[in-house]
C-alpha positions as a Markdown table, in Angstrom:
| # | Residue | x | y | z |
|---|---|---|---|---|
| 1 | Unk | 0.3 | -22.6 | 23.4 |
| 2 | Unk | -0.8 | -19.6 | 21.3 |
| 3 | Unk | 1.1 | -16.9 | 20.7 |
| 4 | Unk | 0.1 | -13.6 | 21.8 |
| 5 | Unk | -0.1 | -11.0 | 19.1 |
| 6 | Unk | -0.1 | -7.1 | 19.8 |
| 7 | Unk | -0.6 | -4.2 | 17.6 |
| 8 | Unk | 2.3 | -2.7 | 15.6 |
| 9 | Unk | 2.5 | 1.3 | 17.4 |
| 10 | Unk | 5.0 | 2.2 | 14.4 |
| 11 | Unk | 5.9 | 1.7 | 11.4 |
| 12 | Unk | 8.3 | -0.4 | 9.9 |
| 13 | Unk | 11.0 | -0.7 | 8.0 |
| 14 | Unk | 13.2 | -3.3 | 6.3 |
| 15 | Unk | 17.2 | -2.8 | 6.8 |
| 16 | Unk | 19.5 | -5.9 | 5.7 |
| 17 | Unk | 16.6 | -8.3 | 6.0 |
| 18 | Unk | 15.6 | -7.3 | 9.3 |
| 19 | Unk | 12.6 | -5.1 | 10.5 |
| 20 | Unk | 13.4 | -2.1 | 12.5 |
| 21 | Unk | 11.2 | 1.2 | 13.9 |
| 22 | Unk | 11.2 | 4.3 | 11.5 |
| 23 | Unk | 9.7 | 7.7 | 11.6 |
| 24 | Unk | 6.0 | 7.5 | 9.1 |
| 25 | Unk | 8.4 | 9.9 | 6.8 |
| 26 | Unk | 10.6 | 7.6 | 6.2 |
| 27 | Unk | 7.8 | 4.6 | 5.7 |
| 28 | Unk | 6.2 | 6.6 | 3.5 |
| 29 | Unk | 9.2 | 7.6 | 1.4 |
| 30 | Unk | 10.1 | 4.2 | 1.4 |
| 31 | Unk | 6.7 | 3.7 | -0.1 |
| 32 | Unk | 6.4 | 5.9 | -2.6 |
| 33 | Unk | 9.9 | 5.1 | -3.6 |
| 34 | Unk | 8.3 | 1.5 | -4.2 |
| 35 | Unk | 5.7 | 2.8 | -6.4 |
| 36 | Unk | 8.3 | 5.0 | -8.3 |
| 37 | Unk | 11.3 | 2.5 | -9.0 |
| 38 | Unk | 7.5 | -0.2 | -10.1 |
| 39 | Unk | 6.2 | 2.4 | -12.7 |
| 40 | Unk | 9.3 | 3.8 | -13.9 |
| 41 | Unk | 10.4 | -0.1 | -14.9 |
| 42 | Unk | 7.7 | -1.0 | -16.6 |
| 43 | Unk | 5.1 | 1.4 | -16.7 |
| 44 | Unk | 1.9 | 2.1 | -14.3 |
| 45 | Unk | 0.0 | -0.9 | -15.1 |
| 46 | Unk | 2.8 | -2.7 | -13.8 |
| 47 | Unk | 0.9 | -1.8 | -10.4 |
| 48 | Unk | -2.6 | -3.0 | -8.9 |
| 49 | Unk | -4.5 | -1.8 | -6.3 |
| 50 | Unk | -7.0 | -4.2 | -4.0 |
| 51 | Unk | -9.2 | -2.1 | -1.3 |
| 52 | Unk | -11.5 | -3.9 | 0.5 |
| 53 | Unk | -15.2 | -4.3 | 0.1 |
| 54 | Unk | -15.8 | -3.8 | 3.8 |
| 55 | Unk | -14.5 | -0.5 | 3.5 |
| 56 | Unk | -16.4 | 2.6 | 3.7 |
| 57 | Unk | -16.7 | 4.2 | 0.6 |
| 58 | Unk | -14.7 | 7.2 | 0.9 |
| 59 | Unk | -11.7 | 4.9 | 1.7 |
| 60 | Unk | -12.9 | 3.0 | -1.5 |
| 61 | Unk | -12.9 | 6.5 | -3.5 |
| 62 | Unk | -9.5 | 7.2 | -2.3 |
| 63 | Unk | -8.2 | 4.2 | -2.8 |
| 64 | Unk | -9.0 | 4.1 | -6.6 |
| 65 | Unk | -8.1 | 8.3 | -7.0 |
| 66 | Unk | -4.9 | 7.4 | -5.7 |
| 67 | Unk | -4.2 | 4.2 | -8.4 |
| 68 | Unk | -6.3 | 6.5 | -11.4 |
| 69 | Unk | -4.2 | 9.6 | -10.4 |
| 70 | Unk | -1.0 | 9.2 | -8.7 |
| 71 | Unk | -0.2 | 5.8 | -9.8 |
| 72 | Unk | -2.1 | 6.0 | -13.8 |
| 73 | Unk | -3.2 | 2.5 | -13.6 |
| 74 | Unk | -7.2 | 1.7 | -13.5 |
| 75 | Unk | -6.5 | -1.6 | -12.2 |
| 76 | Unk | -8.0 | -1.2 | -8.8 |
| 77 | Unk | -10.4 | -4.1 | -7.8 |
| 78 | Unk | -12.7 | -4.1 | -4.3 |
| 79 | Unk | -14.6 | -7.5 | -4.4 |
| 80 | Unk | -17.6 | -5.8 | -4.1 |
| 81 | Unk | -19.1 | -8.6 | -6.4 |
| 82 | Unk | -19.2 | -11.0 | -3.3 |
């Protein structure tokens, strides 16, 4: 029998290996916290961005401003070659 699959109405978080509901502040400090503790071990290439070629290109555009100028990594790929 298939399981029935239902969109996520918050966002996550991970606590002791388990997922539990958190406010988008905390996700997104959680996040950034992520990128921070990546770069400041080893650097911003130590990150890579993938965006989707399907996307529109302002989400595209943002997507690679966000690795060129928050992050300082150019790698940022789309697959727009396919």
């Amino acid at each position: 029998m298939a399981k029935t699959l239902t969109r996520l109405t918050e966002p996550l978080v991970r606590e002791d290996g388990r997922l539990r509901p958190a406010t988008w502040d905390e996700a997104l400090d959680r996040a950034a916290a992520g990128f921070r503790a990546a770069v400041d071990a080893k650097g911003p290439n130590a990150v890579g961005i993938f965006s989707c070629s399907k996307a529109t290109n302002e989400m595209n555009f943002a997507a690679q401003k966000f690795a060129r100028a928050a992050i300082g990594t150019n790698n940022i790929d789309s697959c727009n070659r396919t």
